[in-house]
Backbone as CSV, one residue per row, in Angstrom:
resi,resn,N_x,N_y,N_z,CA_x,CA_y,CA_z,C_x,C_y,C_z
1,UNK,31.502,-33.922,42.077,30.430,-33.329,42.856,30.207,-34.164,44.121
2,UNK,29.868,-33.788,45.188,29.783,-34.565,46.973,28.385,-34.656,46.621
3,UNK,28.519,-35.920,47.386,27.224,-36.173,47.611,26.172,-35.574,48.243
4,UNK,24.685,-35.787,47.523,24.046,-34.739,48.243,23.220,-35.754,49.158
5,UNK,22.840,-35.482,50.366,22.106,-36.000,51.557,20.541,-36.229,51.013
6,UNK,19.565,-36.647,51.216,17.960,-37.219,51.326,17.717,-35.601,51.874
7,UNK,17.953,-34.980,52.902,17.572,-34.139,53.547,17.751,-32.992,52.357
8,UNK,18.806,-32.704,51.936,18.810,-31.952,50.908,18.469,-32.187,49.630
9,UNK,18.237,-33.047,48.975,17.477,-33.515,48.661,15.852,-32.623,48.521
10,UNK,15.333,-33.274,49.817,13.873,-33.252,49.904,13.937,-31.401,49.900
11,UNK,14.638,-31.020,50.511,14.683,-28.876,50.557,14.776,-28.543,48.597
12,UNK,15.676,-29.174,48.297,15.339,-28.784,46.565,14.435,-29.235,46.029
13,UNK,13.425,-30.078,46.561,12.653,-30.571,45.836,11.357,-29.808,46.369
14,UNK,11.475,-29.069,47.775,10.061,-27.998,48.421,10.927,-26.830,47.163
15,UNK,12.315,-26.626,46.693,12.425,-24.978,46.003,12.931,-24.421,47.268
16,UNK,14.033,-24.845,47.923,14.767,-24.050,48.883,14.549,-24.429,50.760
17,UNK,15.223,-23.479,51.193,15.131,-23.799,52.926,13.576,-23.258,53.017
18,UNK,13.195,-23.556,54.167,11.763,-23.451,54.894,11.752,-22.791,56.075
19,UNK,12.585,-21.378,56.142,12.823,-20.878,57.492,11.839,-20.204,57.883
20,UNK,10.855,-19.518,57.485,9.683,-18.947,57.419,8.884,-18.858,56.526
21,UNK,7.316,-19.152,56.771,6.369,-19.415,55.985,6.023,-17.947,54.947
22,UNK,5.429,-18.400,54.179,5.091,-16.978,53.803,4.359,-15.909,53.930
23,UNK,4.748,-14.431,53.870,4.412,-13.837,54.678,2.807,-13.554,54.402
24,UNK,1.818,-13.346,55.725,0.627,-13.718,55.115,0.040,-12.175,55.293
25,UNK,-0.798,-11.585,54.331,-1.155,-10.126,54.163,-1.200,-9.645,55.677
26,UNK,-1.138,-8.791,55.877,-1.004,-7.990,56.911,-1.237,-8.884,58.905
27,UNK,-0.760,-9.723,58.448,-0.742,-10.255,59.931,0.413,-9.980,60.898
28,UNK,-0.384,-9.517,62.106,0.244,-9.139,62.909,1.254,-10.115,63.763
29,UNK,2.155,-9.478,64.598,2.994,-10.624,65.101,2.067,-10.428,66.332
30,UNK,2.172,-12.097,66.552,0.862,-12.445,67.691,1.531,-12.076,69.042
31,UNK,2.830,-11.994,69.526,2.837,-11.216,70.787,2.910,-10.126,70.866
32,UNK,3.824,-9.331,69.752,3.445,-7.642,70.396,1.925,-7.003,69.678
33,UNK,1.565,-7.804,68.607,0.351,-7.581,67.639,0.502,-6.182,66.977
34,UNK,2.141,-6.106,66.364,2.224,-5.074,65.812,2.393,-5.433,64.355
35,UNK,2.389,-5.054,63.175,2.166,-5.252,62.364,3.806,-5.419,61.629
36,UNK,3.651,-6.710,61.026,5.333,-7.415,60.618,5.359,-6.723,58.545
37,UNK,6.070,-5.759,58.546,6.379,-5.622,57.452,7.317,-6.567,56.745
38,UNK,6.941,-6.095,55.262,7.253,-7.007,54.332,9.512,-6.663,54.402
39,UNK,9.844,-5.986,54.722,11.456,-5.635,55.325,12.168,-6.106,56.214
40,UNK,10.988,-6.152,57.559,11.258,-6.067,58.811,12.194,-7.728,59.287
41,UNK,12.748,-7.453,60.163,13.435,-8.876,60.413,11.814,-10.188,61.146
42,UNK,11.842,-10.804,60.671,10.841,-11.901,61.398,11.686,-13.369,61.754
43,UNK,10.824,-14.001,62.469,11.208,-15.226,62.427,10.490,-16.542,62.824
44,UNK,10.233,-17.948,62.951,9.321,-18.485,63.118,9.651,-18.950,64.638
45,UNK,8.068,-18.973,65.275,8.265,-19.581,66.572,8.035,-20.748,66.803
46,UNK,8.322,-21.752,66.955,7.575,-23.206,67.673,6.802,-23.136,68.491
47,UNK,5.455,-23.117,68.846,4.943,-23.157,69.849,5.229,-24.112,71.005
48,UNK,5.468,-25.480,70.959,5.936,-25.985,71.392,7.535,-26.144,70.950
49,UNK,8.603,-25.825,72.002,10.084,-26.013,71.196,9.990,-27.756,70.582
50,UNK,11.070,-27.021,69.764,11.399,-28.587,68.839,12.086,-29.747,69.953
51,UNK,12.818,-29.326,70.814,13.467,-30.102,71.708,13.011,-31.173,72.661
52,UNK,10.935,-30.263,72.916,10.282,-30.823,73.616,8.931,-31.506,72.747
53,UNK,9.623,-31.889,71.371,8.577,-32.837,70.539,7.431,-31.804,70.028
54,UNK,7.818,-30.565,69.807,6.894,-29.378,69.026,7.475,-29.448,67.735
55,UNK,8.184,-30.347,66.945,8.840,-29.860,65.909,7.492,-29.942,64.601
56,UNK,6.162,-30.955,64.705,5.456,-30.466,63.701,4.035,-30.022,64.487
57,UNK,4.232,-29.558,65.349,3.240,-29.062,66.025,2.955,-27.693,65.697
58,UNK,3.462,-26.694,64.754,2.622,-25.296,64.554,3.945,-24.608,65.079
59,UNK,3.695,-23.713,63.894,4.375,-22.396,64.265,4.030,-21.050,64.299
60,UNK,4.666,-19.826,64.790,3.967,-18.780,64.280,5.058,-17.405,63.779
61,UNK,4.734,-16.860,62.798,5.285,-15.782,62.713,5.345,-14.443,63.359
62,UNK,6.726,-14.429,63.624,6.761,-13.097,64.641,7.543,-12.357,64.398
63,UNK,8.077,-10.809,64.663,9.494,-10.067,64.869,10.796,-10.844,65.235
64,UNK,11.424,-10.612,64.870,12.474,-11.730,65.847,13.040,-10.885,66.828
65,UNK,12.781,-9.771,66.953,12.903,-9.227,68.586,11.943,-10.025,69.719
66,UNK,10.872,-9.721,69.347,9.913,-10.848,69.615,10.736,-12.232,69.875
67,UNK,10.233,-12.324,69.136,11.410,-13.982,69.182,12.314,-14.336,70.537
68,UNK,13.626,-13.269,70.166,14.710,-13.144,71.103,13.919,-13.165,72.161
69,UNK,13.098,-11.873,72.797,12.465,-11.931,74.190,11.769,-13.007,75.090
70,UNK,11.308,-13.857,73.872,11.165,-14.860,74.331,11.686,-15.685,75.152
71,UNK,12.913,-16.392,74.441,14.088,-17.385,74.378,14.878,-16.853,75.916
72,UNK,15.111,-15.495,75.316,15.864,-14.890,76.342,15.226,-14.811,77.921
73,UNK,13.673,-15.177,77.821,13.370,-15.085,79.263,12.831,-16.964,80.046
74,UNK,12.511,-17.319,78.869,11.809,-18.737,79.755,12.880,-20.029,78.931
75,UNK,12.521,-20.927,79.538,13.637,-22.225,79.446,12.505,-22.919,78.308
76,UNK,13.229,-23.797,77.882,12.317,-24.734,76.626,10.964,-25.402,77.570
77,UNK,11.365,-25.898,78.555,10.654,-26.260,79.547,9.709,-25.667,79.526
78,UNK,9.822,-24.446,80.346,8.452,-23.439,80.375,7.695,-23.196,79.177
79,UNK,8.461,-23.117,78.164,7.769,-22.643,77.363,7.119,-24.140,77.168
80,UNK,7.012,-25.063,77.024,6.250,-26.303,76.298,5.595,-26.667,77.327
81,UNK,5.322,-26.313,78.540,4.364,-26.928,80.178,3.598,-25.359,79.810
82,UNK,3.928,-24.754,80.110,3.089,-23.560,80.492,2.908,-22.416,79.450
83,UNK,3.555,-22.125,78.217,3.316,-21.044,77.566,3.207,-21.671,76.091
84,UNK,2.580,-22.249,76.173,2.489,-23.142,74.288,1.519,-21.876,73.266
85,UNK,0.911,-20.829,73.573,0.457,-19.791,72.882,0.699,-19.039,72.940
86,UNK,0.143,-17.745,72.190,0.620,-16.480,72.052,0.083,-15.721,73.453
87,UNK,-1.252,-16.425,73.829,-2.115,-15.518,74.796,-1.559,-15.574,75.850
88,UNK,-1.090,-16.950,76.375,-0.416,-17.277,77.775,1.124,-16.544,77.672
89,UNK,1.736,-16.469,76.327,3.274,-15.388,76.639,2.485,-13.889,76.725
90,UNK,1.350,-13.728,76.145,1.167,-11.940,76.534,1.016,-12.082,77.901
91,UNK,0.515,-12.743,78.701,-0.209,-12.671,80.024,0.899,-12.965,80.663
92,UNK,2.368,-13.318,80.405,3.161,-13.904,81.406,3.913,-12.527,81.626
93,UNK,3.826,-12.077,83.008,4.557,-11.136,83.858,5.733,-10.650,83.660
94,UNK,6.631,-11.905,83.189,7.957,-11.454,82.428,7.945,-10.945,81.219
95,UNK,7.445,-11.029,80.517,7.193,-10.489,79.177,6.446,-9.056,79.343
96,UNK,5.801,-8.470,80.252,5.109,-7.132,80.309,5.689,-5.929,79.888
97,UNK,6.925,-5.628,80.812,7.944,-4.834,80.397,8.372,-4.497,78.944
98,UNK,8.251,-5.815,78.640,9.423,-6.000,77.116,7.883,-5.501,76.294
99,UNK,6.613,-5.766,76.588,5.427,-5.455,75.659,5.231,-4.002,75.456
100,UNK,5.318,-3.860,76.576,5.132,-2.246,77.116,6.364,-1.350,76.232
101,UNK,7.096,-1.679,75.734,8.354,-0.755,75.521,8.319,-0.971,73.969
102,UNK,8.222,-2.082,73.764,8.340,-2.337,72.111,6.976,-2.378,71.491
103,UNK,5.811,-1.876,72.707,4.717,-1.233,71.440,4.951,0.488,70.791
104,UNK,5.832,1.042,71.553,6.145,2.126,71.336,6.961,2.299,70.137
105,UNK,7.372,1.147,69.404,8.838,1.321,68.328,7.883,1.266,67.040
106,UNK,8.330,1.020,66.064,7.978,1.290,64.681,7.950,-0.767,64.428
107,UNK,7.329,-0.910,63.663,7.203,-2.119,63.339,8.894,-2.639,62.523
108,UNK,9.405,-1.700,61.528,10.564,-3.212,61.444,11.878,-2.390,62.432
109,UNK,11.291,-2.397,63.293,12.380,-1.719,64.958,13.279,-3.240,64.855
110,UNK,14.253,-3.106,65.359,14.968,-4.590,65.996,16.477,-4.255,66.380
111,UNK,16.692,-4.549,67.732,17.645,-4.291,68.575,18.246,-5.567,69.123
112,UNK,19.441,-5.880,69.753,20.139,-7.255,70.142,19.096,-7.304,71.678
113,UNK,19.151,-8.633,71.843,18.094,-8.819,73.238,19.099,-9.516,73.826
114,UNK,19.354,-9.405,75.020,20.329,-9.888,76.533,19.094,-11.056,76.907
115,UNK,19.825,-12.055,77.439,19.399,-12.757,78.759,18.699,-12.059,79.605
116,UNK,17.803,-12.529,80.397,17.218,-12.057,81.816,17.826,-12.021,82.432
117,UNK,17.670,-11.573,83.563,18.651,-11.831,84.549,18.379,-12.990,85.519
118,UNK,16.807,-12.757,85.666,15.673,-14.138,86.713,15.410,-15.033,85.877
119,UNK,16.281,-15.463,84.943,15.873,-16.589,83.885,16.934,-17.560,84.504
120,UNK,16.229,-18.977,84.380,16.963,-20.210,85.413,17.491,-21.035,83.961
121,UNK,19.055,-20.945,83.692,19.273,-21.586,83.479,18.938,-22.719,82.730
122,UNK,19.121,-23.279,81.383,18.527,-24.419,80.752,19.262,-25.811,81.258
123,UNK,20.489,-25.769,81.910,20.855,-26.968,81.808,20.192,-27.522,83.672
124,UNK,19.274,-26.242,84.473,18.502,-26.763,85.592,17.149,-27.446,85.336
């Protein structure tokens, strides 16, 4: 048998991976505030990315379309200076479009999400 790591380890000893919390009765996903079924694809957000020292700073559960739209429009950067909540990504201009279109879908909706196009680059 290979050795098993501390890290794995400590995951069998929580009873498995920790990729999302559990799902909590009817809470909505906090950017489109549509309601995340118990089917639907989700996924967890960092409010602050992990990259920029958010790794035990809070997370939140969302769609992972959601999710994607995110990622896909602002740099880790932005997101940890300027968009660390749910309220400041509803209010951000780039995200309007994508709100506007996917309140119209069914809650476990989920489609592949593209890059922006006005999105700068992570390694600038």
């Amino acid at each position: 048998m290979p050795p098993v790591s501390r890290r794995h380890e400590r995951r069998a000893a929580r009873g498995g991976r920790d990729d999302a919390p559990p799902p909590e009765d009817d809470a909505p996903c906090p950017l489109c505030l549509r309601p995340i079924p118990p089917g639907a694809r989700a996924s967890r957000h960092h409010l602050i990315p992990r990259l920029k020292g958010g790794t035990n700073r809070g997370t939140v559960r969302m769609h992972h379309i959601c999710h994607q739209a995110i990622h896909a429009r602002f740099t880790e950067t932005e997101l940890a200076r300027d968009l660390a909540d749910p309220e400041a990504l509803r209010a951000e201009p780039r995200l309007a479009a994508f709100l506007e279109w996917v309140a119209g879908k069914p809650p476990d909706f989920h489609a592949p999400t593209r890059t922006a196009r006005d999105r700068t680059p992570k390694w600038r």
